[in-house]
C-alpha positions as CSV (number, residue, x, y, z in Angstrom):
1,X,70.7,40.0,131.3
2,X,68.3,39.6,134.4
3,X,64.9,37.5,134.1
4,X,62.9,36.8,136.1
5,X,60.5,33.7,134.9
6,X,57.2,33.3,136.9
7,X,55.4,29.6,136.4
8,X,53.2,27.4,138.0
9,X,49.6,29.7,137.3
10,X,46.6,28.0,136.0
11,X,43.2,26.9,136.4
12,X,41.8,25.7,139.8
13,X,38.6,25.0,141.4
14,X,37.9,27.2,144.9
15,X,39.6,25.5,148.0
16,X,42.3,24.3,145.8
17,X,45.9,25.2,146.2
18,X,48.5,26.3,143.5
19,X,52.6,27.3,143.8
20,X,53.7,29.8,141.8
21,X,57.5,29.8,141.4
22,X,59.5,32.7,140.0
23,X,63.2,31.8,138.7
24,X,65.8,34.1,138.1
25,X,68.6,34.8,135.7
26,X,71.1,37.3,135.9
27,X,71.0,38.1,139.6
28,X,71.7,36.2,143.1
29,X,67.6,36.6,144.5
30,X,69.1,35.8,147.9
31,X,70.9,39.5,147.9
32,X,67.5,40.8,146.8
33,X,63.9,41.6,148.6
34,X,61.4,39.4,146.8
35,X,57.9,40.6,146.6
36,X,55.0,38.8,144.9
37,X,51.7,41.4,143.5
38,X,49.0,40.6,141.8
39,X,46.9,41.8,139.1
40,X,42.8,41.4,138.8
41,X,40.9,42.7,135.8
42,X,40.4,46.0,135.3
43,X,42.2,47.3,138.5
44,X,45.7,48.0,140.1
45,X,48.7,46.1,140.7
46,X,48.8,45.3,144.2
47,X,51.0,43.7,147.0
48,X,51.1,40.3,148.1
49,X,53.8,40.2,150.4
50,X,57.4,39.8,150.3
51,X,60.6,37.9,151.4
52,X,63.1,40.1,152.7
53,X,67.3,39.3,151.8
54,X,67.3,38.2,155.4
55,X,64.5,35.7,154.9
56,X,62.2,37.7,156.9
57,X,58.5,37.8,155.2
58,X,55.7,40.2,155.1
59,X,52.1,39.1,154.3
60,X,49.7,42.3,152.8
61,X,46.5,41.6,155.0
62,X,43.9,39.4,156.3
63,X,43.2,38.5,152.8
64,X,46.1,36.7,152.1
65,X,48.1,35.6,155.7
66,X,47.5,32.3,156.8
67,X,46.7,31.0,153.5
68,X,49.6,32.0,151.5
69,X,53.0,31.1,152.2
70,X,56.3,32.7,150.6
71,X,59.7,30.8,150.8
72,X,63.0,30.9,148.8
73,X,65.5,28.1,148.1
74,X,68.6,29.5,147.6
75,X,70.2,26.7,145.9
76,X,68.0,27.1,142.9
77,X,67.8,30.9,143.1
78,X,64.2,30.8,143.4
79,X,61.5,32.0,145.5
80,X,57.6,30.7,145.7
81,X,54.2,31.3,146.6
82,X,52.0,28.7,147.9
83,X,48.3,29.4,148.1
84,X,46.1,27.5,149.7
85,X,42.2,27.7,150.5
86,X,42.3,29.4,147.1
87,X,38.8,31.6,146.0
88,X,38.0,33.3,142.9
89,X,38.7,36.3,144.6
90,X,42.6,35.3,144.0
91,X,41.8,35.6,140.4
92,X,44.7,37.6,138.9
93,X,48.1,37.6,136.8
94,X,50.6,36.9,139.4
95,X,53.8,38.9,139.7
96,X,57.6,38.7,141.7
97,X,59.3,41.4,142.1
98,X,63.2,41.8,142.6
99,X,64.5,45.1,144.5
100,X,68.1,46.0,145.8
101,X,68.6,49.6,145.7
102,X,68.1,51.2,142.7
103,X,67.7,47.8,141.1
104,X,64.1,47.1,140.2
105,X,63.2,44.2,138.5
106,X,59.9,42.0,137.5
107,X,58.6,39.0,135.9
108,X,56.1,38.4,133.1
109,X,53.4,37.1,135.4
110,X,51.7,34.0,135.3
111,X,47.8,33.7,135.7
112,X,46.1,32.2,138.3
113,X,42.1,31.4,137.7
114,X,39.8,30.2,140.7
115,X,36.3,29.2,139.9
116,X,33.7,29.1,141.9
């Protein structure tokens, strides 16, 4: 059975900085392109960015690149998202994302609340 187990959301002032982790189960997330999305109230999943199986990763827009940061360790078939210079625009459930092929998989998300 595949899980993925996002953690590391919570409460945090604007400016701050949170990781969000996402661990997996079931599956080897190295094989896999790793995505993180987000979720604000009332409106539509959207995309973060990614980590590609090659390690390669992909930032959405200016919103995001140069203050979030996605990695991977391997070793504990995990990936991450740090977020710094965090505002309460960020506000959202956060989401990964595993996809190989026809093999589409996602966490529960974990909430991440700035305030202002």
């Amino acid at each position: 059975q595949v899980q993925l187990v996002e953690s590391g959301g919570g409460l945090v002032q604007a400016g701050g900085s949170l990781r969000l982790s996402c661990a997996a189960s079931g599956i080897t997330l190295r094989h896999y392109n790793m995505g993180w999305y987000r979720q604000a109230p009332g409106k539509s999943r959207v995309y973060v960015g990614s980590i590609s199986s090659g390690g390669k990763t992909d930032y959405a827009d200016r919103s995001v690149k140069g203050r979030f940061t996605i990695s991977r360790d391997t070793a504990k078939n995990a990936v991450y998202l740090q977020m710094n210079s965090l505002n309460p625009e960020d506000t959202a459930v956060y989401y990964c994302n595993a996809i190989l092929r026809y093999s589409d998989y996602w966490g529960q998300g974990t909430q991440v609340t700035v305030s202002s």
